[in-house]
C-alpha positions as CSV (number, residue, x, y, z in Angstrom):
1,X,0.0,0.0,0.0
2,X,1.3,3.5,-0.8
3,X,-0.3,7.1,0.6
4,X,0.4,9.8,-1.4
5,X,-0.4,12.2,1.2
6,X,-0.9,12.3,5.5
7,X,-4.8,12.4,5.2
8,X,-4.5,9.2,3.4
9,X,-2.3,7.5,5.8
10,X,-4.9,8.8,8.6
11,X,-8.0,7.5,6.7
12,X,-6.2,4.1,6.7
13,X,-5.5,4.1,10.4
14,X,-9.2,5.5,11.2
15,X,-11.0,2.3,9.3
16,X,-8.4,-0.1,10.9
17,X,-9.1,1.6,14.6
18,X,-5.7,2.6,14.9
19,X,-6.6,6.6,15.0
20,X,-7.4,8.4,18.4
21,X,-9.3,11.2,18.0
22,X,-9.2,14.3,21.1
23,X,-11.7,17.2,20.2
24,X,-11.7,18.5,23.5
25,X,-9.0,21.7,24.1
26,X,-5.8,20.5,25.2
27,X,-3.3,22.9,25.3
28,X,0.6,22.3,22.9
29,X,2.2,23.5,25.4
30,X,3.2,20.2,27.8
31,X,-0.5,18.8,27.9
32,X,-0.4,17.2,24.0
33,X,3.1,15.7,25.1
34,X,2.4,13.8,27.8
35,X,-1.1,12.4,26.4
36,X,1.6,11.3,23.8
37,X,4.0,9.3,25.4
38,X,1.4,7.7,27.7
39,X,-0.4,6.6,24.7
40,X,2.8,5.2,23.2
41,X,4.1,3.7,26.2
42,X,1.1,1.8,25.9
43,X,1.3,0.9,22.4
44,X,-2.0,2.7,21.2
45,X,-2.8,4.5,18.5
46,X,-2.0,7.7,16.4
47,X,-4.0,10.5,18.4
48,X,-5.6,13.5,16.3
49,X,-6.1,16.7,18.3
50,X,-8.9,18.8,16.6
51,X,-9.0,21.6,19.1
52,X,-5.3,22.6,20.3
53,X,-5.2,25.9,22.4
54,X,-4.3,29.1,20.7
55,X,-3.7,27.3,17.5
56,X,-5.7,27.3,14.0
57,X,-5.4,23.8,12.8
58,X,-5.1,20.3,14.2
59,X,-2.2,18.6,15.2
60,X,-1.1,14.7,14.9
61,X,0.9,12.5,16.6
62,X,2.0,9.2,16.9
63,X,1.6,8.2,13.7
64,X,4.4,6.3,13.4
65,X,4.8,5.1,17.0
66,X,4.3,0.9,16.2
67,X,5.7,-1.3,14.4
68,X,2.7,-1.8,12.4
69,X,1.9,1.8,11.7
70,X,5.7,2.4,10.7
71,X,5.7,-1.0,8.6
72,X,2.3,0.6,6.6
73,X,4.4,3.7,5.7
74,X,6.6,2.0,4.0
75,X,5.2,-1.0,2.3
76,X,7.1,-4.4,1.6
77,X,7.8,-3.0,-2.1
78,X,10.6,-0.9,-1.6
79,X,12.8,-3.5,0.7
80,X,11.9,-6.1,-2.5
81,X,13.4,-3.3,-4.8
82,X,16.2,-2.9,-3.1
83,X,17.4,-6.4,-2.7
84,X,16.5,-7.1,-6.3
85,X,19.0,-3.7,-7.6
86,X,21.6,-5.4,-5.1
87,X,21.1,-8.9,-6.9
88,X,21.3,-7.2,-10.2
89,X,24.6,-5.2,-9.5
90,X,26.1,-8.7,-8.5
91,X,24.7,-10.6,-11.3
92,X,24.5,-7.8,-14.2
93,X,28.4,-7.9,-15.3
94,X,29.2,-8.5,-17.6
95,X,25.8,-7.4,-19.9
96,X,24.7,-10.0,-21.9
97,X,21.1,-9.6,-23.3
98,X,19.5,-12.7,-21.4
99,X,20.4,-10.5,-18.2
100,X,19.1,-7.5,-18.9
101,X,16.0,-8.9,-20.3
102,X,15.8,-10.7,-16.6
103,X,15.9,-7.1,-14.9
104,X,12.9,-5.7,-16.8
105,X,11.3,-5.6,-13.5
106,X,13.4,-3.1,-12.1
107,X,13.6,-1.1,-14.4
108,X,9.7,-0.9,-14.7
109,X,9.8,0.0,-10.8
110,X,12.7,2.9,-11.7
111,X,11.3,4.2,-14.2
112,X,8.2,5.0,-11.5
113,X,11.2,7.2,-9.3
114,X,11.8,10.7,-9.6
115,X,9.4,13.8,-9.7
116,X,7.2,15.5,-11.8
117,X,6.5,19.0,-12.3
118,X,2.8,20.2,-11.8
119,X,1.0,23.9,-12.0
120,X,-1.1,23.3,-8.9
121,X,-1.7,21.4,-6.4
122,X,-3.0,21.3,-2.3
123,X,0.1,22.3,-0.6
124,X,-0.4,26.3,-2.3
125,X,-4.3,26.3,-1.7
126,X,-3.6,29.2,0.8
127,X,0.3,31.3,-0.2
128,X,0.8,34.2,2.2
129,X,3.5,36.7,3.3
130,X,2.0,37.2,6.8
131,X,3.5,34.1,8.8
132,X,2.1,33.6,12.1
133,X,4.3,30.8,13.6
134,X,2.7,31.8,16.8
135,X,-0.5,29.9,15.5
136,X,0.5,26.8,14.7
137,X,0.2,24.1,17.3
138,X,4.4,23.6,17.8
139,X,4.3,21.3,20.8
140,X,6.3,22.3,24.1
141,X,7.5,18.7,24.8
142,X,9.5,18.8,28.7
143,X,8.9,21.7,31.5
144,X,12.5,22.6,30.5
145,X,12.6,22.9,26.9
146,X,13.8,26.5,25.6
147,X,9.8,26.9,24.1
148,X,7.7,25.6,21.2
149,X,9.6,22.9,18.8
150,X,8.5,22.0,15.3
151,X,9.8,18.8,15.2
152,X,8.8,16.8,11.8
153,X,9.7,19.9,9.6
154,X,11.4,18.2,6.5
155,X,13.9,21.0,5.6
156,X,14.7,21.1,2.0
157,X,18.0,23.0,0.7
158,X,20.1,22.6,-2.1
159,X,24.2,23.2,-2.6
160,X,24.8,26.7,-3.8
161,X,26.7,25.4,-6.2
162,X,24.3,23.1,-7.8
163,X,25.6,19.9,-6.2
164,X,23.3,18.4,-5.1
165,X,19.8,18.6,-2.9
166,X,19.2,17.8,0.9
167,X,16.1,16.9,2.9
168,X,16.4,16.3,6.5
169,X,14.4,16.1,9.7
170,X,15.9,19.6,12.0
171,X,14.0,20.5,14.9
172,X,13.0,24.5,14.1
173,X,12.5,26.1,18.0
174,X,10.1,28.9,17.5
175,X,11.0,32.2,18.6
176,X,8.4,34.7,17.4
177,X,6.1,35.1,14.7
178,X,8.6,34.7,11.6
179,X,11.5,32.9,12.9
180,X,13.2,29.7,14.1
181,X,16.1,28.1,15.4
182,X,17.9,25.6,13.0
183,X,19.4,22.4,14.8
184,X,21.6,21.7,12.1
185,X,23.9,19.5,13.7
186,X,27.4,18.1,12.5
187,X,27.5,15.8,9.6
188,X,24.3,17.2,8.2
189,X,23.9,18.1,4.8
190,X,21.5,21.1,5.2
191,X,24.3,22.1,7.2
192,X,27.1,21.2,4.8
193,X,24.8,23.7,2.3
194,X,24.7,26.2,4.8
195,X,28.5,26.3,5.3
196,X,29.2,26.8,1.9
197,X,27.4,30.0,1.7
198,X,27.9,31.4,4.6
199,X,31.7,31.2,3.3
200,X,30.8,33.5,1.3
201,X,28.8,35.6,3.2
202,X,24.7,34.5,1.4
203,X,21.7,33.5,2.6
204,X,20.9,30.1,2.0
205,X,17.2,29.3,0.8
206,X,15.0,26.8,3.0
207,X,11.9,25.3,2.5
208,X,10.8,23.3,5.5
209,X,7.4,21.0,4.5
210,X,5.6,19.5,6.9
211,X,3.3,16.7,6.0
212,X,3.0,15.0,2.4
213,X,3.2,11.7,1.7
214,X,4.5,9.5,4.6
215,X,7.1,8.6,2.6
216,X,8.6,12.1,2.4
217,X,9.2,12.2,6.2
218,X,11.1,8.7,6.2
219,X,13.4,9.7,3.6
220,X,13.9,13.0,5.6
221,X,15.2,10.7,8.5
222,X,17.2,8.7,6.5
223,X,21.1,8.6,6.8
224,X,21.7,8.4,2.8
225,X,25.6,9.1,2.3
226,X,26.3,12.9,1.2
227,X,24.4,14.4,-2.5
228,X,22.5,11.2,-2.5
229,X,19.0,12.9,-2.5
230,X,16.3,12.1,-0.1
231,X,13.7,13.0,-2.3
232,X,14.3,9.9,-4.9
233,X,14.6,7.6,-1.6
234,X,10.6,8.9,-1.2
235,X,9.7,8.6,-4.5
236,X,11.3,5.0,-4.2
237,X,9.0,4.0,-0.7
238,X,6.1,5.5,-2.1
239,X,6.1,3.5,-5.1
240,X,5.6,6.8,-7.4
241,X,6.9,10.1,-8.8
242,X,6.8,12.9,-5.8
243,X,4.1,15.7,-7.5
244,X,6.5,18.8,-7.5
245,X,4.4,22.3,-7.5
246,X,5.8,26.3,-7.4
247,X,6.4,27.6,-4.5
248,X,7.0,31.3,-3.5
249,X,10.6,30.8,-3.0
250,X,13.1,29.1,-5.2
251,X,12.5,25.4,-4.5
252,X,9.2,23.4,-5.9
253,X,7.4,22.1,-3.1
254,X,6.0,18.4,-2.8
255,X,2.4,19.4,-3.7
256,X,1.0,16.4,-1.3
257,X,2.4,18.3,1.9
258,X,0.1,20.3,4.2
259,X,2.1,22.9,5.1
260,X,5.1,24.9,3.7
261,X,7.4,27.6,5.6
262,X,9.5,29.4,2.7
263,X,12.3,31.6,3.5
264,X,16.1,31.7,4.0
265,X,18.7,31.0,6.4
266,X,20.8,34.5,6.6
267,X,24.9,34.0,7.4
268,X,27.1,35.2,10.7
269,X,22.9,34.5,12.1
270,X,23.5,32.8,15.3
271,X,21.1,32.6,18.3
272,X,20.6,30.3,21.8
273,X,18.4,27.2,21.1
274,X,17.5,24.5,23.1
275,X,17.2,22.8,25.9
276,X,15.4,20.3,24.4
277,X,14.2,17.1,25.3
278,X,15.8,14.8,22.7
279,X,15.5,11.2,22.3
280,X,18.9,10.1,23.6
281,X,16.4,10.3,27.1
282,X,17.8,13.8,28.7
283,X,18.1,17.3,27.8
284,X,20.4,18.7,24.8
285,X,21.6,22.0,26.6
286,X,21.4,25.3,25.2
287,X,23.8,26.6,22.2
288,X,23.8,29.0,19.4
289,X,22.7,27.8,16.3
290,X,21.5,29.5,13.1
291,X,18.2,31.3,13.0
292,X,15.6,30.5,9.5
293,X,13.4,33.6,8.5
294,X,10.0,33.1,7.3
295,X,9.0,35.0,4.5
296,X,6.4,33.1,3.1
297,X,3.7,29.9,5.0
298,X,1.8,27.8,2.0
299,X,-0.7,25.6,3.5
300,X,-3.5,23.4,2.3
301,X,-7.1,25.3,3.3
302,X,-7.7,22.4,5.8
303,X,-4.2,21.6,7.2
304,X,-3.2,19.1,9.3
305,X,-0.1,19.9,11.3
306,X,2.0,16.6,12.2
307,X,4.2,16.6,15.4
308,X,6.3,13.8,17.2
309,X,7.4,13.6,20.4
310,X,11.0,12.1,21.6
311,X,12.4,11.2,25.0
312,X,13.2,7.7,26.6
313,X,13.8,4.7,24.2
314,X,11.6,3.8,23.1
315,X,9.3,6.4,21.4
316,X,8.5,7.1,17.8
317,X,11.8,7.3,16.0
318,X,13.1,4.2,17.1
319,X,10.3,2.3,15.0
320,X,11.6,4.6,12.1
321,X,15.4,4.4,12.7
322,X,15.0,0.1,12.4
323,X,12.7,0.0,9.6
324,X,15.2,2.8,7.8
325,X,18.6,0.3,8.6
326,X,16.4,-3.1,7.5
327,X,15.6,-1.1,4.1
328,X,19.4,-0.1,3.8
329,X,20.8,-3.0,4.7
330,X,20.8,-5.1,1.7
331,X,22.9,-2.1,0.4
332,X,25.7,-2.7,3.2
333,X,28.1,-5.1,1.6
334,X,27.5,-3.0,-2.0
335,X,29.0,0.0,-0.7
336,X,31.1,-1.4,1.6
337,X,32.9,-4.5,0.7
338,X,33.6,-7.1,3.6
339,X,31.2,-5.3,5.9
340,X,28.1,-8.1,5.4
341,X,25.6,-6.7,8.2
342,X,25.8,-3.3,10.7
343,X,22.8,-2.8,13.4
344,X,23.1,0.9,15.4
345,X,21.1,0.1,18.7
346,X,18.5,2.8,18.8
347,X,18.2,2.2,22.6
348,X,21.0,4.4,22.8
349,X,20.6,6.9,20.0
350,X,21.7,4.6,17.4
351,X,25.2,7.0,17.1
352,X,26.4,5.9,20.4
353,X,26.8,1.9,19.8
354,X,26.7,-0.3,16.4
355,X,27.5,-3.2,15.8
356,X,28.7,-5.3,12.6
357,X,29.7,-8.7,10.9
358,X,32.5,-8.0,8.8
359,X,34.8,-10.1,6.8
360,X,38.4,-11.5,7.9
361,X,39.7,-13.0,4.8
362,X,43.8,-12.0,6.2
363,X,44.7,-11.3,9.6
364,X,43.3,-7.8,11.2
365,X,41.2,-7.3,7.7
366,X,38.3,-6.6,10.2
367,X,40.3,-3.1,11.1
368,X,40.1,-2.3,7.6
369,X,35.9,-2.8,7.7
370,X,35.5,-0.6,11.1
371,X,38.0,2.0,9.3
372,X,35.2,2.4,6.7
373,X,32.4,1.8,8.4
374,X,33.6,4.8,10.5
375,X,33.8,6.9,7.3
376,X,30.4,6.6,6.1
377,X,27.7,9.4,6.0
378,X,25.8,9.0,9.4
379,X,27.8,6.3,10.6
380,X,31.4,8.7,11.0
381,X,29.1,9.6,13.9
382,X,29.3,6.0,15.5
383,X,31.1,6.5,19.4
384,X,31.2,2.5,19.9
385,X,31.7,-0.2,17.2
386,X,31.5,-4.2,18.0
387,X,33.2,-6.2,15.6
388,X,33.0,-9.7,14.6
389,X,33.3,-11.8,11.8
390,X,31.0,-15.0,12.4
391,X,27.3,-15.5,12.0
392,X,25.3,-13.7,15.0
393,X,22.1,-12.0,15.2
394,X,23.1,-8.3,15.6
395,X,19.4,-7.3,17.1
396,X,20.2,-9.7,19.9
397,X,22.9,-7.7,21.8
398,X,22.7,-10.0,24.9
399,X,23.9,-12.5,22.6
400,X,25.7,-10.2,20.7
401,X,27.9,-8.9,23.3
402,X,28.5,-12.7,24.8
403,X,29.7,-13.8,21.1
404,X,32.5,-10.9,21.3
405,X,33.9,-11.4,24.8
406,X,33.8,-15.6,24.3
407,X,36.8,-14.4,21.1
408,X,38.1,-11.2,22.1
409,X,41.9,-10.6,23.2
410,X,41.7,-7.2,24.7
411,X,45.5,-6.6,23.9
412,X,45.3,-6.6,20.4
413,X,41.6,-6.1,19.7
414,X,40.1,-3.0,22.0
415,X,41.2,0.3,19.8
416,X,40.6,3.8,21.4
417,X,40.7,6.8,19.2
418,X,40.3,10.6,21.2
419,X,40.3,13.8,19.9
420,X,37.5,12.4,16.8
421,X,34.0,14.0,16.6
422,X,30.9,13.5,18.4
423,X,27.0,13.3,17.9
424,X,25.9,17.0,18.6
425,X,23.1,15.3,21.3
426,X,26.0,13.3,23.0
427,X,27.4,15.5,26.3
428,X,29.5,12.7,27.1
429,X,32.5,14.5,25.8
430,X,34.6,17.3,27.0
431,X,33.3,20.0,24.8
432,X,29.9,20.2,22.3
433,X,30.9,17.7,18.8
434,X,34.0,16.8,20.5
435,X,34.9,13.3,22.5
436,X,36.3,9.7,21.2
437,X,35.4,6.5,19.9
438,X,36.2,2.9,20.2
439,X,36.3,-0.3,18.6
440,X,36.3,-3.5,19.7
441,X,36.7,-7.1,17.7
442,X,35.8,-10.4,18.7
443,X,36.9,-12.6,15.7
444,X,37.2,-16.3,15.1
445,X,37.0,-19.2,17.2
446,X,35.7,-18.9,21.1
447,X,39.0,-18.9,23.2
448,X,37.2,-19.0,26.4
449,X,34.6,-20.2,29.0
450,X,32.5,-17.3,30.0
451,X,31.2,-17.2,33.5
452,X,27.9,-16.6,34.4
453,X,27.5,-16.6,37.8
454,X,29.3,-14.0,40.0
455,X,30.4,-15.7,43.4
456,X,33.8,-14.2,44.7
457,X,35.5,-15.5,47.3
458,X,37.1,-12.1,48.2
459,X,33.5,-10.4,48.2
460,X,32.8,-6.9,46.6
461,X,35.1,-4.0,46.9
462,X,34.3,-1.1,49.1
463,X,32.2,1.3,48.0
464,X,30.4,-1.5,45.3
465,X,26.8,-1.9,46.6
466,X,25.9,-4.6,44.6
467,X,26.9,-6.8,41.4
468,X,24.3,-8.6,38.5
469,X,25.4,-10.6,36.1
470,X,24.0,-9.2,33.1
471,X,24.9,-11.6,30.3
472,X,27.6,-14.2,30.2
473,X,30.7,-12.8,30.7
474,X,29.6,-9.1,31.8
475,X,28.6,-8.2,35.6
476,X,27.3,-5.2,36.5
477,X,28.1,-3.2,39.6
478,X,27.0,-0.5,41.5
479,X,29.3,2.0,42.6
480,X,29.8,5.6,44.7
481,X,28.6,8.3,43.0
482,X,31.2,9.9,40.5
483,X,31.8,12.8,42.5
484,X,32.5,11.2,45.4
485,X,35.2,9.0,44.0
486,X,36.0,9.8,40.7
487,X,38.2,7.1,39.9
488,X,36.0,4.3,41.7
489,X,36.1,2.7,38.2
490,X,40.0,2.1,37.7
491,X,39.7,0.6,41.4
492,X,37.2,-1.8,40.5
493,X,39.3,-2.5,37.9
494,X,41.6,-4.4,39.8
495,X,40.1,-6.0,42.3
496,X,40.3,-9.9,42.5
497,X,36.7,-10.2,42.6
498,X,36.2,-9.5,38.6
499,X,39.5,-11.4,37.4
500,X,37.4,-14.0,35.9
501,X,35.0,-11.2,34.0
502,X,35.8,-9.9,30.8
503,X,33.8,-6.7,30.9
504,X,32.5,-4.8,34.4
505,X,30.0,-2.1,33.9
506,X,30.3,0.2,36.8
507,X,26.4,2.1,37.2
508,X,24.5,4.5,40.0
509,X,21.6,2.1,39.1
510,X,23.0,-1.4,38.8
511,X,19.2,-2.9,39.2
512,X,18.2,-0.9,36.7
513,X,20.5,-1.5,33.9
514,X,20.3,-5.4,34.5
515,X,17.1,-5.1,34.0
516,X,16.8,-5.7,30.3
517,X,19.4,-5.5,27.2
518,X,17.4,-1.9,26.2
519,X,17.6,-1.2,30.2
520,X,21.3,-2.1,29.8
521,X,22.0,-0.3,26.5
522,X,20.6,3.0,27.5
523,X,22.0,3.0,30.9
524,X,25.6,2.1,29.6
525,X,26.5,3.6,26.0
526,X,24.8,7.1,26.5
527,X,26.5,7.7,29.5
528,X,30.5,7.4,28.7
529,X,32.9,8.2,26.3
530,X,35.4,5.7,25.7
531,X,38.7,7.7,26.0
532,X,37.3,9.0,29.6
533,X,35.4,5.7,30.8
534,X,37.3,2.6,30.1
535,X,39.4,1.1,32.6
536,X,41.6,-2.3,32.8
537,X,42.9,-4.5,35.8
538,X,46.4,-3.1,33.6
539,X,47.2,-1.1,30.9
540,X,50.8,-1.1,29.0
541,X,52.0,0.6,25.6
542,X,52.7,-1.7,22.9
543,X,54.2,-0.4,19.6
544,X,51.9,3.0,20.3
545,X,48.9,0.7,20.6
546,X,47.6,0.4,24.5
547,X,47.4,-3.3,25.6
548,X,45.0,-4.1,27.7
549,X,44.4,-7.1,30.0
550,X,41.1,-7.9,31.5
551,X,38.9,-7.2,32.8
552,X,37.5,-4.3,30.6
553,X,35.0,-1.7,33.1
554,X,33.3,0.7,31.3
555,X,32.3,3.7,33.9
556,X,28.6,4.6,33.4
557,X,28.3,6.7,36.4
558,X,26.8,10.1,35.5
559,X,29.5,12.3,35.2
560,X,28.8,16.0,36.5
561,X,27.3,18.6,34.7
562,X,25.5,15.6,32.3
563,X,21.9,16.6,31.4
564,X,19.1,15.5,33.2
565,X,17.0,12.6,32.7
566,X,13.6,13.3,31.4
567,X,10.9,13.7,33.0
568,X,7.4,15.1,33.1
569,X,6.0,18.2,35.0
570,X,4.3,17.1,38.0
571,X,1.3,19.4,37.7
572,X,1.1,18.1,33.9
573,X,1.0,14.8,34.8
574,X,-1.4,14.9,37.4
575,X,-3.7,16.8,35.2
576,X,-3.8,14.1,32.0
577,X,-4.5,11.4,34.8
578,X,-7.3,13.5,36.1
579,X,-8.8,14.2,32.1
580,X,-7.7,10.8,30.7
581,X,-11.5,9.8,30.4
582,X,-12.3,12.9,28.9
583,X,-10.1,13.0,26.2
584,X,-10.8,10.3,23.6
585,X,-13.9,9.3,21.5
586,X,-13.3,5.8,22.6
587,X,-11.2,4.0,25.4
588,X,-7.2,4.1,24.7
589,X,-5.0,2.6,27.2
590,X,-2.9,5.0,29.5
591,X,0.9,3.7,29.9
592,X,4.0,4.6,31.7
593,X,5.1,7.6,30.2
594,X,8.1,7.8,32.9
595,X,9.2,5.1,32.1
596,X,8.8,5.1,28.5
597,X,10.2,1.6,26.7
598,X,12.3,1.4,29.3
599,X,11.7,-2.0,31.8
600,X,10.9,-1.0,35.7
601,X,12.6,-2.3,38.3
């Protein structure tokens, strides 16, 4: 099935029962939120708000918040499509005529890509210079977010030079009436546009379109490499060419959309956005970022305005980030040779831990695979990489993890690198963008026994309040606060209690990041940086490489002056609690917003 706009989409979900509707006033500001994430803690449906307070038009959310919901934006067609182009640029050289016959069917399905130019269509119903940002329903998310967010505008630029076009998903904070933050973060090709002009002192045109075709806001998401545009990728889901219409700025606009802000992004522009509330679970603090000017808002007559919400794993991205990497995956071993499979963990923001099956046809090849894998588009950004070259099911980290440490030799197979780049949303690092990564390989045959059950003879060191074996091989432990002891982490490091345990995870909540492998991923990888946080019973220099010897603790303390953890406003909470039977035309299940995905203790 393929919607070529969000009112389609929503007429789907209403006749399957999957569509909430609140026509009651709720207010954007905190209220809309929390409804949000209590709905999709409890795995319930997309919600429509008819009547938001001080706002013209109706907002949506959740619509992308299951797996189902997600899978329906998409469709089965465009995975088929890839692995077929895949197949063919295996089996396709040399030409011969019996092979290209055979690929017919692609080529029917490509020549379906691309866009088309039209005169008219929904999105310019209603063109205007006066922009009242003020009046849309931009949701206020967390009690401490810097204000209003848009936060599924898909920003549209293209290079200055004519190289190329970019769509991606920026949060825009709204600041007045005509104008917005714009969160374009590092490694970001609206930001790679914006760079170049600013070089040379010129605005930079922006279109930012919010709704359309579901396909257009997947795409928008996507991590394509660099000048790959976004905009075939959704002509490619949605199984059709993307209706392009005239705009009042430079760019065409996807005529399926319901709303359009047209203006320009001006240079030397910088202003304070944030804190928001962003979806690695605490709040991304407060920096300058460039500010978009509004010249022009084209909207359908009768627009919709879509919204999502983001916070604790796992909320509605995460559905979107694992359907993206199981559409791109077939794609893997195409652009990068010997790398057969890669898996980011969205539990932890997807750029703070990946994993992949790589290739080891000569001794440390598998260096070569994590040297590219760390060089390409979105996944440069990639803090921790897991390396193996045996069969494992990646999405299973428990298992995962237990196949690296069972082959590992941390002496020759843990790799630090400082002073690299860093996720803009990651504060684990000394400065903003800044920090380190690592990689670690566990190749070939088991060389050990791992142990799992933790029974020392010498008991637990002071100041540990409690160890859980997590999986085999890795115990958890609680430790003193980091402020307290600082360097708590080295000591655990080489006490006799762990010299049986290959890897020692030293937490504030030990019971809660046992808990679960999502419990366990969040608690651990967005909370250290590996050139700060690893630590080893003993350390020596090697030929400029550090040798370690086991066992490997990773300190996932919270460091001070790390972001807080979300939560919800106590007087908002209390009041959806008190309204939740007043809110919906029919029953929906409240869940556990606090704790989100997340499994309680």
């Amino acid at each position: 099935m393929s919607f070529p706009d969000l009112r389609a989409f929503l007429e789907q979900l209403r006749r399957d029962g999957d569509l909430a509707t609140v026509s009651i006033p709720v207010d954007p500001r905190l209220e809309v939120a929390e409804i949000h994430r209590r709905v999709i803690a409890a795995n319930g449906p997309a919600i429509l708000f008819t009547n938001p307070v001080g706002a013209d038009i109706p907002v949506v959310t959740n619509l992308f918040g299951t797996r189902r919901r997600a899978e329906m934006a998409f469709g089965a067609r465009p995975l088929r499509l890839v692995r077929r182009l895949v197949e063919l640029a295996e089996t396709l050289l040399p030409p011969a005529p019996r092979k290209l016959w055979g690929a017919r069917d692609a080529a029917r399905e490509l020549l379906r890509v691309g866009t088309r130019r039209r005169r008219s269509g929904p999105v310019i119903e209603v063109v205007t210079g006066e922009v009242r940002l003020d009046r849309l329903p931009a949701l206020t998310c967390w009690p401490e977010d810097g204000g209003p967010f848009i936060t599924l505008a898909q920003v549209y630029t293209e290079h200055p030079d004519g190289r190329g076009s970019n769509l991606g998903l920026y949060r825009l904070q709204v600041y007045d009436e005509r104008r917005t933050g714009m969160h374009w973060q590092i490694g970001k090709g609206g930001g790679f546009h914006y760079a170049v002009a600013e070089a040379r002192r010129e605005s930079l045109p922006v279109t930012a379109m919010l709704g359309g075709p579901p396909a257009l806001t997947l795409a928008a998401v996507a991590p394509l490499p660099e000048n790959l545009p976004e905009l075939m990728l959704a002509s490619l889901i949605a199984g059709r060419k993307l209706d392009m219409v005239p705009g009042p700025g430079p760019h065409p606009l996807v005529a399926e959309c319901e709303i359009a802000l047209v203006g320009a992004v001006p240079p030397e522009t910088r202003r304070p956005e944030g804190p928001f509330g962003d979806h690695y679970g605490y709040y991304s603090l407060q920096h300058d970022f460039p500010v978009f000017e509004v010249r022009h808002l084209a909207r359908r007559r009768d627009a919709i305005y879509p919204a999502t919400v983001v916070g604790k794993p796992r909320q509605e991205d995460f559905y979107i980030g694992d359907l993206l990497q199981e559409l791109l995956s077939p794609l893997f071993p195409l652009v990068m040779p010997g790398v057969e499979s890669v898996w980011a963990y969205g539990e932890t923001g997807y750029h703070s831990l990946a994993a992949a099956v790589v290739k080891q046809r000569y001794p440390r090849e598998a260096l070569r695979s994590a040297f590219r894998i760390l060089g390409e588009g979105q996944l440069s950004l990639t803090k921790f990489l897991l390396l193996t070259d045996r069969a494992v099911d990646l999405k299973d980290f428990k298992a995962t993890l237990a196949h690296l440490l069972a082959r590992t030799d941390p002496r020759t197979d843990l790799y630090v690198f400082a002073n690299t780049s860093m996720d803009t949303l990651d504060y684990t690092g000394p400065r903003l963008n800044e920090g380190s990564k690592g990689v670690w390989m566990g190749l070939g045959d088991p060389v050990r026994e791992l142990p799992r059950e933790f029974r020392p003879r010498e008991g637990l060191p002071p100041g540990a309040t409690e160890a859980i074996v997590f999986c085999p091989g890795c115990v958890v432990v609680g430790g003193p606060a980091y402020a307290s002891e600082p360097g708590a982490a080295a000591r655990v490091a080489r006490h006799p209690a762990f010299s049986g345990w290959p890897l020692v995870v030293l937490t504030d909540e030990p019971k809660r990041a046992a808990r679960s492998a999502i419990n366990f991923l969040w608690t651990t990888f967005t909370r250290f940086e590996p050139a700060a946080d690893l630590h080893a019973s003993s350390e020596e220099t090697l030929r400029h490489h550090v040798a370690y010897t086991f066992p490997i603790v990773i300190d996932a303390r919270l460091k001070p002056g790390f972001p807080k953890e979300l939560s919800a406003d106590p007087d908002t909470a209390a009041r959806v609690t008190r309204r939740w039977g007043e809110y919906f035309d029919r029953r929906v299940e409240m869940g556990d917003a606090e704790s989100a995905g997340l499994d309680k203790v």
